[in-house]
Backbone and ligand atoms as CSV (ligand in chain L), in Angstrom:
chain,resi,resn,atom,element,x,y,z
A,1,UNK,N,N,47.789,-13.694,-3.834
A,1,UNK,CA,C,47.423,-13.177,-2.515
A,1,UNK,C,C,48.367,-13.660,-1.421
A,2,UNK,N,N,49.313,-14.509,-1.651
A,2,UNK,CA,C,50.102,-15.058,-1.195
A,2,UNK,C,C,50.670,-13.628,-0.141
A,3,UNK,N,N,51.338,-12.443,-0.704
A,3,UNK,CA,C,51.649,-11.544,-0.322
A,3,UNK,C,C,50.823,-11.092,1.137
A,4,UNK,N,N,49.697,-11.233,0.963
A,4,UNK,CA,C,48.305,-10.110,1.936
A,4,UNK,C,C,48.113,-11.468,3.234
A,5,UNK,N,N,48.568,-12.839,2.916
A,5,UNK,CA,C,48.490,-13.825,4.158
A,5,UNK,C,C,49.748,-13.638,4.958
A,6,UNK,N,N,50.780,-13.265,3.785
A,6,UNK,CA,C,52.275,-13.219,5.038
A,6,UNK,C,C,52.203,-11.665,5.547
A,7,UNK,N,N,51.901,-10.626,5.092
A,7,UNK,CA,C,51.296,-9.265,5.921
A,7,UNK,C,C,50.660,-9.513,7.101
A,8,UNK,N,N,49.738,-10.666,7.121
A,8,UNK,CA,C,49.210,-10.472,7.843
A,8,UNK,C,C,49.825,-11.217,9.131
A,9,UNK,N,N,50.023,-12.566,8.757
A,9,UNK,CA,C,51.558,-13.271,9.440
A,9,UNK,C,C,52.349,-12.113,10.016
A,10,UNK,N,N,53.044,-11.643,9.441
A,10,UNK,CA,C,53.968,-10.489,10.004
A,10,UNK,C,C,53.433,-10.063,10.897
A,11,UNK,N,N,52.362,-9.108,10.693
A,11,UNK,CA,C,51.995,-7.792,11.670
A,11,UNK,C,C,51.295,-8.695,13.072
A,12,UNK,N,N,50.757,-10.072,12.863
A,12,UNK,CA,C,50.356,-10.927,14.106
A,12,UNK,C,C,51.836,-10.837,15.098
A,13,UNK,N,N,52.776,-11.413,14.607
A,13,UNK,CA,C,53.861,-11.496,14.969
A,13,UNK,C,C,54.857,-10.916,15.415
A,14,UNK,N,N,54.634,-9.097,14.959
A,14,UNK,CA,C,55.400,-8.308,15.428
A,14,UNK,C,C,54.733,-7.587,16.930
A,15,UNK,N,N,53.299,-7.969,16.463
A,15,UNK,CA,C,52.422,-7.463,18.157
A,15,UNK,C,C,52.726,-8.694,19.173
A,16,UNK,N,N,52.870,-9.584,19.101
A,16,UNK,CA,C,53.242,-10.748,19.683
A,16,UNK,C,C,54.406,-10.560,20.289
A,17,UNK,N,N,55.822,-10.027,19.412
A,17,UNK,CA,C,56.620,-10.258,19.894
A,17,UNK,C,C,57.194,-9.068,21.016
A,18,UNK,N,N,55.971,-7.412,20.406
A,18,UNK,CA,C,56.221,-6.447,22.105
A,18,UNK,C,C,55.643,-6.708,23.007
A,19,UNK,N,N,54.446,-7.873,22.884
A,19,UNK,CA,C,53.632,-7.837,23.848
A,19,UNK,C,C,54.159,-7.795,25.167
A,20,UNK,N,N,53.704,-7.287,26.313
A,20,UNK,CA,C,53.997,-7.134,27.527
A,20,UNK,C,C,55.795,-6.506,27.634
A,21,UNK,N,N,56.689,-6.471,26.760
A,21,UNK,CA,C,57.915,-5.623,26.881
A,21,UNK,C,C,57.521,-3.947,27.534
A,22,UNK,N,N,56.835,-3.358,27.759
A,22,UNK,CA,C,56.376,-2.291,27.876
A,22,UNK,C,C,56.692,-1.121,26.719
A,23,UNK,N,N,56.484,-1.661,25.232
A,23,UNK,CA,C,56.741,-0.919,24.428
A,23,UNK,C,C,55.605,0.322,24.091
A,24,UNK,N,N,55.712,1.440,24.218
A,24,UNK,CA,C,55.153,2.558,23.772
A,24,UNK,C,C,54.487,2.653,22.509
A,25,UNK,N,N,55.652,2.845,21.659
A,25,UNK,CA,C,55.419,3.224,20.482
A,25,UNK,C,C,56.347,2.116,19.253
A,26,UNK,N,N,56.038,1.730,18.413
A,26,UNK,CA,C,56.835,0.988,17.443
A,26,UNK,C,C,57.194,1.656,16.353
A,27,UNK,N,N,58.528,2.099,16.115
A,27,UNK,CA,C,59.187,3.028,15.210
A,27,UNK,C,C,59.074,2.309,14.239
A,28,UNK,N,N,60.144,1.155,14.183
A,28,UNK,CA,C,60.351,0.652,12.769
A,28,UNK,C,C,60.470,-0.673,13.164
A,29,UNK,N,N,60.399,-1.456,12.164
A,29,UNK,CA,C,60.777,-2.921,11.671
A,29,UNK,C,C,61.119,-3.474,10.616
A,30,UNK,N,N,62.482,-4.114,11.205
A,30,UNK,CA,C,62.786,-4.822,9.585
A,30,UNK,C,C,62.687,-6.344,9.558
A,31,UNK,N,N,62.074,-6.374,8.232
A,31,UNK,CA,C,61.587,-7.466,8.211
A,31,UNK,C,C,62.500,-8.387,6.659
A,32,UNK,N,N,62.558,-9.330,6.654
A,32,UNK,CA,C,64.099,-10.103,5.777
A,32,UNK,C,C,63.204,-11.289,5.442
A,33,UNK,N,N,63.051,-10.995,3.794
A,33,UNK,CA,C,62.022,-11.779,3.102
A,33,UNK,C,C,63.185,-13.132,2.370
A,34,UNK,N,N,63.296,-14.326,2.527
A,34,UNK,CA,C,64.188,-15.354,1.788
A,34,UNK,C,C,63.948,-14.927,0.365
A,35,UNK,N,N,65.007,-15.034,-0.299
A,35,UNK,CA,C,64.816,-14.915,-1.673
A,35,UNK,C,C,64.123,-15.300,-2.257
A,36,UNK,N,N,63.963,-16.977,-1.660
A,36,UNK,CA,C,63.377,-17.993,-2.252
A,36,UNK,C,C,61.964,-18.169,-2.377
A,37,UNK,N,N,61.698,-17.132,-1.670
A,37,UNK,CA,C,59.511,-16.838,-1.179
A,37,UNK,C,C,59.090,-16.094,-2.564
A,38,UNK,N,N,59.802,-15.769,-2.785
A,38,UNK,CA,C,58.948,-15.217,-4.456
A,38,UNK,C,C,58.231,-14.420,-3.855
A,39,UNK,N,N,58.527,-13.546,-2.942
A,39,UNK,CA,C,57.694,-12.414,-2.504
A,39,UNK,C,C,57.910,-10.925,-3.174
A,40,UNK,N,N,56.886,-10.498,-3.674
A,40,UNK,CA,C,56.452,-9.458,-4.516
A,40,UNK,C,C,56.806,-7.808,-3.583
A,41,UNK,N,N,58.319,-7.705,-3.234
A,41,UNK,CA,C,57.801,-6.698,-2.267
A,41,UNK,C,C,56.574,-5.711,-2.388
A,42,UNK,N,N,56.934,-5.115,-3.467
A,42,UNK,CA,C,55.561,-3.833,-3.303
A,42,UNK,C,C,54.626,-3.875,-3.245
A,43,UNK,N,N,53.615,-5.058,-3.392
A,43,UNK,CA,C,52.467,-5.769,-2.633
A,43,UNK,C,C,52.868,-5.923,-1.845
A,44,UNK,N,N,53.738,-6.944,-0.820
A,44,UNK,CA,C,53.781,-7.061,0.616
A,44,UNK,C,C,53.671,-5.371,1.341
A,45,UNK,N,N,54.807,-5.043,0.609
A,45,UNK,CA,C,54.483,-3.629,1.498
A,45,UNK,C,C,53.077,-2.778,1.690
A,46,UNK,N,N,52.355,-3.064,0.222
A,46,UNK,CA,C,51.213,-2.339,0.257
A,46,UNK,C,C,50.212,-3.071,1.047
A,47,UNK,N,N,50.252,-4.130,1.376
A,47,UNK,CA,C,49.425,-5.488,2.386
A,47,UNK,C,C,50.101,-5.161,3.779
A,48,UNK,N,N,51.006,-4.443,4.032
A,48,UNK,CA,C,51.632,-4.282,5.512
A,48,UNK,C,C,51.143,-2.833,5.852
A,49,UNK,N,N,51.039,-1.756,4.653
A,49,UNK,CA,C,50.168,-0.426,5.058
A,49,UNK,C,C,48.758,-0.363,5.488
A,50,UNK,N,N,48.173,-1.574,4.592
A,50,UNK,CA,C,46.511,-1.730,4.722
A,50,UNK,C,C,46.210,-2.353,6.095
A,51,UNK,N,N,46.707,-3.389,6.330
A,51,UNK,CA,C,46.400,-4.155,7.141
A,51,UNK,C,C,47.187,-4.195,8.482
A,52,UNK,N,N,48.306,-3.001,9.159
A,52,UNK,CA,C,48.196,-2.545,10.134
A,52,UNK,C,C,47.732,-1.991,10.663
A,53,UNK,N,N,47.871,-2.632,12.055
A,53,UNK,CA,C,46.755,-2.106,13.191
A,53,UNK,C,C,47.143,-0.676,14.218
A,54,UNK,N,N,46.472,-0.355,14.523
A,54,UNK,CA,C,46.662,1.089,15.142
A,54,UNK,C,C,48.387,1.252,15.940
A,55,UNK,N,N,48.270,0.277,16.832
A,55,UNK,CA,C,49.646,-0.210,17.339
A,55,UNK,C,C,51.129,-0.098,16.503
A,56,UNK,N,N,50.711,0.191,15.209
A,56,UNK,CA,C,51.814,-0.030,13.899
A,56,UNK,C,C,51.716,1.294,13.009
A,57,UNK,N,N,50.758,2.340,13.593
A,57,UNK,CA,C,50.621,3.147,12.429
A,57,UNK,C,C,51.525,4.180,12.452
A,58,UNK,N,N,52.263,4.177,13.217
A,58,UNK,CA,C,53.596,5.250,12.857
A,58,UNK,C,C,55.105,4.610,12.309
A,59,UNK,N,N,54.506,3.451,12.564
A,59,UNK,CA,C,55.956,2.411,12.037
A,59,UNK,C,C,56.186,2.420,11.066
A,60,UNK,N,N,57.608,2.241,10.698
A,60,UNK,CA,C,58.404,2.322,9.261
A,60,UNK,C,C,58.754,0.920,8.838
A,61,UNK,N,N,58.313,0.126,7.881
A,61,UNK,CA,C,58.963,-1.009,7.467
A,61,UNK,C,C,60.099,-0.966,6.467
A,62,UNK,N,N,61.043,-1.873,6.992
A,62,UNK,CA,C,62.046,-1.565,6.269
A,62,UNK,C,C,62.093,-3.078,5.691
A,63,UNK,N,N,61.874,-3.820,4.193
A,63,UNK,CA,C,61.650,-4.913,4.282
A,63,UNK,C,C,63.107,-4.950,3.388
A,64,UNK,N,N,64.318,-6.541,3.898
A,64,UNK,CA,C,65.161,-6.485,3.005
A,64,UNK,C,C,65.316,-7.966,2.084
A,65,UNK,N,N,65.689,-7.924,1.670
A,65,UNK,CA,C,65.588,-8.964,1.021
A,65,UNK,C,C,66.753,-10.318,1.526
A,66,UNK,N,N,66.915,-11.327,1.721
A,66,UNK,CA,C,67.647,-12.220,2.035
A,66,UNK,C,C,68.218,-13.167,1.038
A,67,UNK,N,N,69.534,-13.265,0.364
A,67,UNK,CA,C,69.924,-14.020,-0.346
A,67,UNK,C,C,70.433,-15.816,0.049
A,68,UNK,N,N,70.370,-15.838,-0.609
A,68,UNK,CA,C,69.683,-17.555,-0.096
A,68,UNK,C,C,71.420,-18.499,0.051
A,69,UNK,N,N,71.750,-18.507,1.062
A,69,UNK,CA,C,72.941,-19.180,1.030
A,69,UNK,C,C,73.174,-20.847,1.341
A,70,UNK,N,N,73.921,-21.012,0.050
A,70,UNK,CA,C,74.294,-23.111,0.530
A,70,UNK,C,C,75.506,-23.155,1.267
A,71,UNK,N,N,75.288,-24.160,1.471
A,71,UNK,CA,C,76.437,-25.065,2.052
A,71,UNK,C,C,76.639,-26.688,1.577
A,72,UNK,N,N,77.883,-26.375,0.915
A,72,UNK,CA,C,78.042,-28.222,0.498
A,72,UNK,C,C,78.374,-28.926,1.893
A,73,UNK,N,N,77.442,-30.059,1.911
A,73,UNK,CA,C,77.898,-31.259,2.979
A,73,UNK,C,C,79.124,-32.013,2.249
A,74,UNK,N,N,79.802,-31.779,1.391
A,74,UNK,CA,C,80.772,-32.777,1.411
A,74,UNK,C,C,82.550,-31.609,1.860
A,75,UNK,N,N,82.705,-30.386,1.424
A,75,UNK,CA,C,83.505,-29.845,1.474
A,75,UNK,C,C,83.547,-28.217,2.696
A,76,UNK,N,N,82.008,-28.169,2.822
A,76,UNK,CA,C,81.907,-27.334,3.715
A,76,UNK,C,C,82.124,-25.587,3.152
A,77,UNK,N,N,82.321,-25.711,1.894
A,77,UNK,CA,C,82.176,-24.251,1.095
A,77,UNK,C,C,80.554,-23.616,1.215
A,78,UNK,N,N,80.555,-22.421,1.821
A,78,UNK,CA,C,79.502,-21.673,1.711
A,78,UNK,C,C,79.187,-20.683,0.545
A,79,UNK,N,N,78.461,-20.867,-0.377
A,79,UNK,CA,C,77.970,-19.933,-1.040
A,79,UNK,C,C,77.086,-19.349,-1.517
A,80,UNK,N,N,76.727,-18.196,-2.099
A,80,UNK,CA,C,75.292,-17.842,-2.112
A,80,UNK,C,C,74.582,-18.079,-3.718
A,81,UNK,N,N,73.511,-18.337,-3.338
A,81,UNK,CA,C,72.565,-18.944,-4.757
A,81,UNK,C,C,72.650,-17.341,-5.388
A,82,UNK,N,N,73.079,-17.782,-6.668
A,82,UNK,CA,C,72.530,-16.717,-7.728
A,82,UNK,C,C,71.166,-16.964,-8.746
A,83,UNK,N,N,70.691,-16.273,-8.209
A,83,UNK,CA,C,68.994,-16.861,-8.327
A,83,UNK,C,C,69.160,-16.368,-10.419
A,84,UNK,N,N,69.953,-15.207,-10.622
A,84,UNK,CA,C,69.671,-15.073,-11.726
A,84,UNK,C,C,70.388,-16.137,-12.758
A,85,UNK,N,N,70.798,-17.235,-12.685
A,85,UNK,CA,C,71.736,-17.841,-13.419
A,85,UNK,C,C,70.701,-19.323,-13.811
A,86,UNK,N,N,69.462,-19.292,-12.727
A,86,UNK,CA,C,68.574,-20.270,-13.154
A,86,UNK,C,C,67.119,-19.274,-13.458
A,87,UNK,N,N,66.485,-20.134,-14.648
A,87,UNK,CA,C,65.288,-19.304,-15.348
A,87,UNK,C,C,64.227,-19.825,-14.102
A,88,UNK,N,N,62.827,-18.603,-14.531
A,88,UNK,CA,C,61.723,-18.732,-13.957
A,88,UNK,C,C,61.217,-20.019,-13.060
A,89,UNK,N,N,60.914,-20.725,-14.033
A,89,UNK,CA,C,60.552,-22.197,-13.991
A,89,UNK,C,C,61.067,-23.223,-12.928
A,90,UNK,N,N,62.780,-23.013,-13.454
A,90,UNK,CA,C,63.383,-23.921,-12.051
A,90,UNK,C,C,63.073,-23.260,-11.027
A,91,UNK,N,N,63.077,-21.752,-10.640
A,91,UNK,CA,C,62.883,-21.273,-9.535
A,91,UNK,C,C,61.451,-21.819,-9.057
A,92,UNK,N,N,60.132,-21.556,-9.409
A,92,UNK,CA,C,59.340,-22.096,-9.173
A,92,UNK,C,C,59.662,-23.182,-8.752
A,93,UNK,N,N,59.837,-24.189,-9.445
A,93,UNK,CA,C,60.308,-25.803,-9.207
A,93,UNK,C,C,61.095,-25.949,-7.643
A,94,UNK,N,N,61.672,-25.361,-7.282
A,94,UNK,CA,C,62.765,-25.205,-6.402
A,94,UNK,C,C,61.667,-24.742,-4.561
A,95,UNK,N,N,60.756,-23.705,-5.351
A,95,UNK,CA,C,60.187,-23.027,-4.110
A,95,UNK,C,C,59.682,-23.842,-3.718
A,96,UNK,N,N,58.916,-25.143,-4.819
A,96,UNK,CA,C,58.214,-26.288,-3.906
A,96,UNK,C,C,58.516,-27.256,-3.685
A,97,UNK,N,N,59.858,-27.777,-3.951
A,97,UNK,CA,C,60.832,-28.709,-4.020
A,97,UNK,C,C,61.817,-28.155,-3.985
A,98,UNK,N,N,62.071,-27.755,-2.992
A,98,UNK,CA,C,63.626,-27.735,-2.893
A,98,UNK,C,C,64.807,-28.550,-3.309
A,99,UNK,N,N,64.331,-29.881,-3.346
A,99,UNK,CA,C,65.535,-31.123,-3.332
A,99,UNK,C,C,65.506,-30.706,-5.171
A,100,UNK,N,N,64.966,-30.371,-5.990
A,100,UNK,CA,C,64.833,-30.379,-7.393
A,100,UNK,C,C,66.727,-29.432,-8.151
A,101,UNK,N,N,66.562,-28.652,-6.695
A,101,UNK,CA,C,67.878,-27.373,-6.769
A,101,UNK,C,C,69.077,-28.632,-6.832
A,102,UNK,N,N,68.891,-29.748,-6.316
A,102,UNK,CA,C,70.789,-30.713,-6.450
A,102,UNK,C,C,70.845,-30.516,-7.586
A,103,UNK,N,N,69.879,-30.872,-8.577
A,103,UNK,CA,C,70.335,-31.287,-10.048
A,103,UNK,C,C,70.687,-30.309,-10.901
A,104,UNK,N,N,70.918,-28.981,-10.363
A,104,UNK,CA,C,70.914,-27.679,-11.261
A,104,UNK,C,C,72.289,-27.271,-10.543
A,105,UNK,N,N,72.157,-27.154,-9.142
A,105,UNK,CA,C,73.372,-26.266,-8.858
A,105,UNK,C,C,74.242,-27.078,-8.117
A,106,UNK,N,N,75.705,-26.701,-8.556
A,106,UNK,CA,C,76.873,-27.908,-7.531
A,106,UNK,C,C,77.710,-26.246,-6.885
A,107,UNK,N,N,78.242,-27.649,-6.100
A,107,UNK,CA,C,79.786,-27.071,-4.960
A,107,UNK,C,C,80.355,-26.408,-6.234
A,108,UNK,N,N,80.428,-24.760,-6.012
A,108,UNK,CA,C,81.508,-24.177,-6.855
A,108,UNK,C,C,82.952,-24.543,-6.414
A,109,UNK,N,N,83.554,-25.053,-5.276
A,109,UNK,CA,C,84.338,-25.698,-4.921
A,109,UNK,C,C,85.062,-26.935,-4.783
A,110,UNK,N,N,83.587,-28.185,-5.026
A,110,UNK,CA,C,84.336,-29.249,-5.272
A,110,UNK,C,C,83.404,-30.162,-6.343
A,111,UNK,N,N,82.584,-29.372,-6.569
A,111,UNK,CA,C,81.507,-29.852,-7.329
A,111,UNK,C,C,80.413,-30.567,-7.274
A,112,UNK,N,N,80.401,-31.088,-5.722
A,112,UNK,CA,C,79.540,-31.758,-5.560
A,112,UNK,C,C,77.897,-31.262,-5.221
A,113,UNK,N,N,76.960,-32.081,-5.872
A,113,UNK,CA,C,75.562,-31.510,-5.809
A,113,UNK,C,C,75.206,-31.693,-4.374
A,114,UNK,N,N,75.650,-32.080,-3.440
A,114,UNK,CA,C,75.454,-32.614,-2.208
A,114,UNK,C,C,75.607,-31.371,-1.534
A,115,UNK,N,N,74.073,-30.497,-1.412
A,115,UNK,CA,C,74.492,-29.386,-0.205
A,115,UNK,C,C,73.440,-28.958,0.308
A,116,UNK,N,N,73.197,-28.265,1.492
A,116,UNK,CA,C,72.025,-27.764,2.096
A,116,UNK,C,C,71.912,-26.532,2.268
A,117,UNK,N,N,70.409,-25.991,2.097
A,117,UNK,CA,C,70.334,-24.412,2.443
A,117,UNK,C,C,70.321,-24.101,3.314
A,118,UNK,N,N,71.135,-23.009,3.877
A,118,UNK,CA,C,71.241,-22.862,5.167
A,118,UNK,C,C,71.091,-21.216,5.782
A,119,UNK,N,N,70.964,-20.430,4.279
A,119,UNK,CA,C,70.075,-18.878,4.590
A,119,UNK,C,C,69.074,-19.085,3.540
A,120,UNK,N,N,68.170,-17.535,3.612
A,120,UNK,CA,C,67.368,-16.775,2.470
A,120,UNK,C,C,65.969,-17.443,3.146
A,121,UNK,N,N,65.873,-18.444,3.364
A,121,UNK,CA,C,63.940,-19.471,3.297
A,121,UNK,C,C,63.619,-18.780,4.495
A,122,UNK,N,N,62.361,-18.310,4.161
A,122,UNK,CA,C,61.362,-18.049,5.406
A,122,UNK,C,C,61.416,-16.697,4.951
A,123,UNK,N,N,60.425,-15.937,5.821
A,123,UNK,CA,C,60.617,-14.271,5.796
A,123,UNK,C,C,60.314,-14.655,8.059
A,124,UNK,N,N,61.024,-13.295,8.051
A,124,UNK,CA,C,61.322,-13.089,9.709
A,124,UNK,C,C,61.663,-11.999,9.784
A,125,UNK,N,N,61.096,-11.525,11.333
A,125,UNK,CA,C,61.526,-9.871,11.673
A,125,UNK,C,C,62.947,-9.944,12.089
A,126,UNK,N,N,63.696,-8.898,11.855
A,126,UNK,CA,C,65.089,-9.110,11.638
A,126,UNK,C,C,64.881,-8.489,13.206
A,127,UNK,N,N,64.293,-7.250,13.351
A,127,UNK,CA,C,64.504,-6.303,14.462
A,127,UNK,C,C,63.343,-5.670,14.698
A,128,UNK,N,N,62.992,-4.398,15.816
A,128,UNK,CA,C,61.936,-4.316,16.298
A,128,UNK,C,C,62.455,-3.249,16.617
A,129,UNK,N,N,62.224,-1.797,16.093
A,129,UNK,CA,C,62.754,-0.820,17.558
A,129,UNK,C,C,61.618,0.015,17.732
A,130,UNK,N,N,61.817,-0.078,19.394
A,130,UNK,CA,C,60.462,1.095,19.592
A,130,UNK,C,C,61.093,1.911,21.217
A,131,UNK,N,N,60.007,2.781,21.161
A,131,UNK,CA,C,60.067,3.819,22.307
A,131,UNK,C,C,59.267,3.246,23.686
A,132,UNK,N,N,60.339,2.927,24.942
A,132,UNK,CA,C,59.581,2.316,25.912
A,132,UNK,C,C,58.682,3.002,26.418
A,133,UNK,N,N,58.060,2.561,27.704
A,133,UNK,CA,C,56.867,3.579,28.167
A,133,UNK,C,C,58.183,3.862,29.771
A,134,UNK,N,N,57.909,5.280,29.602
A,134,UNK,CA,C,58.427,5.911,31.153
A,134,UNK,C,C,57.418,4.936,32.292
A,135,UNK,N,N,58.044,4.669,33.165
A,135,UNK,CA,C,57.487,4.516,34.796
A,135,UNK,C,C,56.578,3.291,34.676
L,1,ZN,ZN,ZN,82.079,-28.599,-1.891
């Protein structure tokens, strides 16, 4: 159910964030799930159809996915986690411990396990577009 609490997270958050802008109508939103959330899109999406509110019912979600990018602290190489190169398990391991990821993945650059995540975690509205109100 994990899915139907961050729907609902979301859609709090996207009324929050037109509030008082004088937005009309809300076309679309995209919304950029971290890789690392183990989020099920097609439940989220089907938890974002159910559980919007009138304010949202012509809106288009566009949900994308976010690949999870490191950064070694010792050499400063950025690169992105290939989630498929570690099985199930570590991933799990990882979503709730993050620090568990040093011992699996190094600096493709200098090798060192010493690095921090610095995309993909969290889900967040990327964007918001809507139709203002005339006058
Ligand atoms: Zn490095």
């Amino acid at each position: 159910m994990h899915e139907w609490a961050l729907a609902e997270a979301v859609v709090k958050t996207i009324l929050r964030m037109v509030e008082g802008k004088g937005i009309e109508k809300i076309i679309e939103v995209k919304i950029k799930v971290g890789e690392m959330q183990q989020v099920e899109n097609d439940i989220f999406r089907t938890a974002l159809e159910q559980l919007k509110p009138v304010e949202l019912k012509d809106t288009k979600f566009i949900i994308e996915v976010a690949k999870t990018e490191l950064k070694c602290r010792v050499c400063g190489f950025k690169w992105f986690f290939q989630r498929d190169e570690l099985g199930e398990d570590m991933l799990e391991a990882i979503h709730f411990l993050p620090e568990v990821s040093h011992a699996y993945v190094k600096c493709p650059e200098c090798g060192s396990p010493d690095f921090e995540i610095v995309g993909g975690r969290g889900v967040w509205i990327e964007s918001i577009k809507g139709l203002e109100k005339n006058g």
